[in-house]
C-alpha positions as CSV (number, residue, x, y, z in Angstrom):
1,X,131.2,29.0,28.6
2,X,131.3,32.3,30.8
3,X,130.6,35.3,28.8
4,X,128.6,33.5,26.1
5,X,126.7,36.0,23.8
6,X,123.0,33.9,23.8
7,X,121.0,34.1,20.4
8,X,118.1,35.9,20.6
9,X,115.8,33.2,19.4
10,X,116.2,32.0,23.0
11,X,114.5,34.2,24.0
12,X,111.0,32.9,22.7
13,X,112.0,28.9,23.5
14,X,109.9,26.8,25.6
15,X,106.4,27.4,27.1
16,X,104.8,28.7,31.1
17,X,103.4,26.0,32.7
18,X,99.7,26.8,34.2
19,X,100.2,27.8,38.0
20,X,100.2,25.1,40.4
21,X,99.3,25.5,44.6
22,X,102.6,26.7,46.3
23,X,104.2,27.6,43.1
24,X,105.1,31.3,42.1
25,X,105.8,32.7,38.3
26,X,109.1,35.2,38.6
27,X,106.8,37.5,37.0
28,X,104.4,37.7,39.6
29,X,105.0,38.5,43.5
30,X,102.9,36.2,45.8
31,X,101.2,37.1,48.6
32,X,104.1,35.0,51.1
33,X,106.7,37.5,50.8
34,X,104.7,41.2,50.3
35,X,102.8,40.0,53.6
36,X,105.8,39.7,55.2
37,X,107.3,43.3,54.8
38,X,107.1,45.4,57.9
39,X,105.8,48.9,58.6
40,X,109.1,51.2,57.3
41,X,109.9,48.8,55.0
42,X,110.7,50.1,51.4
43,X,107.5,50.4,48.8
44,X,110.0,50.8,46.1
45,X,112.6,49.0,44.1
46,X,116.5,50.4,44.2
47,X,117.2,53.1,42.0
48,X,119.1,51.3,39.0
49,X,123.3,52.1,39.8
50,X,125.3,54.6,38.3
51,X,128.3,54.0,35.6
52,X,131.2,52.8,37.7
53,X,134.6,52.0,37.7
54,X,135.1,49.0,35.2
55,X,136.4,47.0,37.3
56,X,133.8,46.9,40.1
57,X,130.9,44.8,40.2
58,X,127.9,45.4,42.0
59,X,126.8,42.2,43.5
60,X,123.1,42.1,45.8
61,X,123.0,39.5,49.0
62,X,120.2,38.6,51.4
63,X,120.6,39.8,54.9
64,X,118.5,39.9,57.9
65,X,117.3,43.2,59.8
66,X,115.9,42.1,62.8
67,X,113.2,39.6,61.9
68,X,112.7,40.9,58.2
69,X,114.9,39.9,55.0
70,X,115.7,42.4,52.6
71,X,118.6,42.7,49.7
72,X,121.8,44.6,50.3
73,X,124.6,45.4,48.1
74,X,128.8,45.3,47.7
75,X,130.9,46.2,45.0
76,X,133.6,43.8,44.7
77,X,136.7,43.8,42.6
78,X,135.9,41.5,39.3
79,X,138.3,41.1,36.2
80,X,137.7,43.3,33.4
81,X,138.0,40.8,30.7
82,X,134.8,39.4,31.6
83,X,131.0,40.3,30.3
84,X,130.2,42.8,33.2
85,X,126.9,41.0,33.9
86,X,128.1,37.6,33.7
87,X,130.9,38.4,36.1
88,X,128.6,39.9,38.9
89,X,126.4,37.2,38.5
90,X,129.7,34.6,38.7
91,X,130.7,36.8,42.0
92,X,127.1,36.6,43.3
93,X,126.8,32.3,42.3
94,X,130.2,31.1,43.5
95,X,131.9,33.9,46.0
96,X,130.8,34.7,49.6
97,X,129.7,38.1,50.8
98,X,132.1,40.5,52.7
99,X,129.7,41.1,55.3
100,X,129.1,38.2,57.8
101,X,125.6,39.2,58.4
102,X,124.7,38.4,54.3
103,X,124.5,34.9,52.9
104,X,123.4,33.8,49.3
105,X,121.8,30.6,48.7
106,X,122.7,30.3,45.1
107,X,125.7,27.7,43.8
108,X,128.4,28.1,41.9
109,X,127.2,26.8,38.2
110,X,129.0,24.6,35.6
111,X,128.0,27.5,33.1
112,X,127.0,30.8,33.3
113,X,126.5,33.1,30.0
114,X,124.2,36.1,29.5
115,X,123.4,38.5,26.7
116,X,120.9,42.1,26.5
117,X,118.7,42.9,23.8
118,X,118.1,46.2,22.1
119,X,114.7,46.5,24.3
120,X,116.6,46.3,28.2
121,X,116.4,42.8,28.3
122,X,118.6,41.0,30.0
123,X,118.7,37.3,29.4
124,X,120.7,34.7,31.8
125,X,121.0,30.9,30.9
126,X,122.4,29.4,33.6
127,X,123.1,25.7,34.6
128,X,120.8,23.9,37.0
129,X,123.8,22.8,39.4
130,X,123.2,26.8,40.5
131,X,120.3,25.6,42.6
132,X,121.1,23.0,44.4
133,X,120.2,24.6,47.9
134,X,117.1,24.0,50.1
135,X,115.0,26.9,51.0
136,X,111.7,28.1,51.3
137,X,109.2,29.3,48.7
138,X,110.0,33.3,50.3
139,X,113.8,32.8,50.4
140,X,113.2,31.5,46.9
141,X,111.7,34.3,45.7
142,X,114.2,36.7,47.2
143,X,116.7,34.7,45.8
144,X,115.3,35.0,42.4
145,X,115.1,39.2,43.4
146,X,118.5,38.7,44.0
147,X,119.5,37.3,40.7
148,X,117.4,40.0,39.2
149,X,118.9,43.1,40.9
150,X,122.5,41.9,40.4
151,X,122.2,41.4,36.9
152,X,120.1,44.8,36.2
153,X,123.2,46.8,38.6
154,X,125.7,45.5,36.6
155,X,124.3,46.2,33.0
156,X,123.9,49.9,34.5
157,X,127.0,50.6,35.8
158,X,128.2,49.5,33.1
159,X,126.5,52.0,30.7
160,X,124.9,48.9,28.8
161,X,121.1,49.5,29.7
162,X,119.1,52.3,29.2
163,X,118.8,53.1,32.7
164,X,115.4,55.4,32.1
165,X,113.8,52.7,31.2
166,X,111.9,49.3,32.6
167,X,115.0,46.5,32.8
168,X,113.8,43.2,32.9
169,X,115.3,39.7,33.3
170,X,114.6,36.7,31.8
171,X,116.6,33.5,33.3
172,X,116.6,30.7,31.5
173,X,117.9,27.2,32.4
174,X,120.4,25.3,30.2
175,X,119.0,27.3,27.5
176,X,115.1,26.6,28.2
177,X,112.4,28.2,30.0
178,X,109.6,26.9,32.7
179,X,112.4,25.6,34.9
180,X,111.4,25.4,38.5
181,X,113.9,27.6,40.5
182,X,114.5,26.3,44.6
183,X,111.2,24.1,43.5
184,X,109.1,26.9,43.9
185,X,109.6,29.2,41.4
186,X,109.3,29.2,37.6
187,X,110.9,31.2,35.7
188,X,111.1,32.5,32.2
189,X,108.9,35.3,32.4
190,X,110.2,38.7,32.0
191,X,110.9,40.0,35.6
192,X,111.7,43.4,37.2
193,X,113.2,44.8,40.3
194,X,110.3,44.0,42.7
195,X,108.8,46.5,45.3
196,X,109.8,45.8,49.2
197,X,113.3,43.7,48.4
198,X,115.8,46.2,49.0
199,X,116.6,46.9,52.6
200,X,115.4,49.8,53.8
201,X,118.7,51.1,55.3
202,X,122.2,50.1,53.9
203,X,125.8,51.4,54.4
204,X,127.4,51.8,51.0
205,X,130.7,53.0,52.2
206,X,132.6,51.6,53.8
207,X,132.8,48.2,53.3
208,X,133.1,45.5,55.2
209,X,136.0,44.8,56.3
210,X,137.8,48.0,55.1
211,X,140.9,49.8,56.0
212,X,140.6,53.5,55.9
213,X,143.2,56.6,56.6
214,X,142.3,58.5,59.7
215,X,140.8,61.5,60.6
216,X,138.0,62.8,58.9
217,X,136.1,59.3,57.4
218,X,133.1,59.8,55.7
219,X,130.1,57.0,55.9
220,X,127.8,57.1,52.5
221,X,124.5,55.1,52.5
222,X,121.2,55.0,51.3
223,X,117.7,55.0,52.7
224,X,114.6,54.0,50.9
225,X,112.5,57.4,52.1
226,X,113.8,61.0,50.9
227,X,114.0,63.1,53.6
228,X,113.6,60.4,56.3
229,X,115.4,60.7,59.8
230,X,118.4,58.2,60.7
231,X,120.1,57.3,63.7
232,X,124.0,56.6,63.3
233,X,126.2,55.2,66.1
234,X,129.7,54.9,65.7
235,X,131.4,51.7,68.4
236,X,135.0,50.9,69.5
237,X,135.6,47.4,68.8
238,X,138.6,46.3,70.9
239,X,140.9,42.6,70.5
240,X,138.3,40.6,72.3
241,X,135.3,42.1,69.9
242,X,133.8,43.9,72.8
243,X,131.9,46.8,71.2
244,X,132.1,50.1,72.9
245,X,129.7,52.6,72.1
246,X,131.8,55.6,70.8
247,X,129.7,58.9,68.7
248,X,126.1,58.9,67.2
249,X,124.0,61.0,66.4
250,X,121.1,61.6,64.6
251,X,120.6,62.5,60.2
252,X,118.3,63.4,57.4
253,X,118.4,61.1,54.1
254,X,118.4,63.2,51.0
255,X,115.2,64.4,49.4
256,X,116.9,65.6,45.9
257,X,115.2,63.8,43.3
258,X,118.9,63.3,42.0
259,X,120.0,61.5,45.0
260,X,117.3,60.6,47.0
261,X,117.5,58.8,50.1
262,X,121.7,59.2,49.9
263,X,123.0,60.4,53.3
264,X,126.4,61.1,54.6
265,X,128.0,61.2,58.0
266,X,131.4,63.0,58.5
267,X,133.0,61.2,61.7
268,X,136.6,62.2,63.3
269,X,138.4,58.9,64.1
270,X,141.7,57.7,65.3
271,X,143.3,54.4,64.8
272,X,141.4,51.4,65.4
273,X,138.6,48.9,64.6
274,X,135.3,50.3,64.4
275,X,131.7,49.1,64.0
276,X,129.3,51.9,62.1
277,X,125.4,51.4,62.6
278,X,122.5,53.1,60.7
279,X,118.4,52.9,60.9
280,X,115.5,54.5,60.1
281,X,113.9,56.3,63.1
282,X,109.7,55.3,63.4
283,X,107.7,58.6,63.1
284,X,106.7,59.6,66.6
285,X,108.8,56.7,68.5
286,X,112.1,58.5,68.1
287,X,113.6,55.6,70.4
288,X,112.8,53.0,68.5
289,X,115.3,52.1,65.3
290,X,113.9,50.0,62.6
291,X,116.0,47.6,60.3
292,X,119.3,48.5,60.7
293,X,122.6,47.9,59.0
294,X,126.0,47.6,60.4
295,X,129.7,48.2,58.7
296,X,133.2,46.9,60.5
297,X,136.0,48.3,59.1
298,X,139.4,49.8,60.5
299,X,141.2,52.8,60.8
300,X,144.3,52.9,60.0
């Protein structure tokens, strides 16, 4: 059933329910998880990705930053065969992130197909197995952000979806609408990238987990505010995972409309295992880093 073209008469089956106390529409952010965004969090969605290599999916996990929860992303390797949203979504449903500090709380579904129409939208009809975790109406919601962002990176990368236009998503469940996702939200309604999900700070390259040739590495990431100030710090991790702090330093995230927020950090490094940490610096309290986001990789 993976990589199913759907008709597009699905599109219009089944009905929204009336809203119910402690249930959210996909549609429609609730007031549990934009309260919940801290000062320095991002008031924007991701910019939609790039065209790619084919045979790189981008996938979007949950991760924590101190006490907030945001969406970060990996590109892992995928089989070309497959419809490139359906296999980022398969990647995202039954596979576990590279980084140990993400987690997903979606299952790995019986079936999985999806399908775009000529007006950027992207429809997924997935089994209800997929859900079969138990979590909160927030983590819910991320978790449907999370859905929504994969599937929207992978039809841009892919050069399927106009990328200067609105992409929405509409998920249904074994092949109907009004299906209550987590138990606490319904879905069927066309749904965007939402404000404040993505984290605010992420480390694109490298991954987790890497091996990279020595000398002059390069760290690329991306922060939510153009022209915003960073503060990197490069640690020695020896054999017993003590972490020794080894460079920093301090950077500017782009401002160029083209790129904005991008920021790289050329580092000389020998041979070993290294930890890489980036955060946004609080305007006036240059000491204090907000949300950050770490990278282990090794150097060979």
């Amino acid at each position: 059933m993976l990589g199913l073209i759907l008709p597009a008469a699905l599109l219009l089956s089944g009905c929204v329910a009336t809203p119910q106390p402690g249930i959210t529409d996909s549609g429609s952010p609730s007031q549990s998880v934009s309260g919940e965004v801290p000062a320095g969090a991002p008031t924007t969605s991701a910019p939609l990705e790039t065209t790619q290599a084919a045979n790189k999916a981008p996938v979007y996990w949950i991760g924590r930053s101190n006490d907030s929860v945001f969406l970060y992303r990996e590109f892992r390797d995928v089989p070309e065969q497959d419809n490139p949203v359906t296999r980022a979504l398969k990647v995202m449903m039954s596979q576990k992130p590279l980084d140990p500090d993400f987690f997903t709380p979606w299952q790995n579904p019986k079936k999985l197909a999806t399908s775009i129409s000529g007006k950027n939208v992207i429809t997924v009809d997935v089994s209800a197995d997929a859900f079969n975790s138990n979590v909160d109406a927030a983590m819910a919601e991320r978790a449907v952000q999370q859905l929504v962002y994969t599937a929207t990176a992978a039809g841009a990368s892919a050069g399927l979806i106009d990328s200067g236009q609105q992409i929405q998503v509409v998920v249904l469940v074994d092949g109907h609408t009004d299906y209550l996702a987590f138990n606490h939200v319904r879905l069927g309604s066309p749904t965007s990238r939402r404000m404040g999900m993505v984290a605010p700070v992420w480390i694109i390259d490298p991954q987790e987990g890497a091996s990279v040739d020595g000398g002059a590495v390069k760290i690329n990431g991306r922060s939510t505010v153009p022209g915003g100030k960073l503060h990197w710090e490069v640690l020695r991790v020896d054999g017993s995972n003590a972490k020794t702090p080894y460079l920093d330093g301090s950077a500017t995230a782009s401002a160029d409309t083209a790129r904005p927020g991008a920021f790289t950090l050329p580092v000389n490094l020998g041979p070993g295992t290294y930890e890489v940490r980036v955060s946004q610096l609080e305007a006036g309290i240059p000491a204090q880093d907000l949300t950050p986001d770490t990278r282990g990789f090794t150097v060979k």
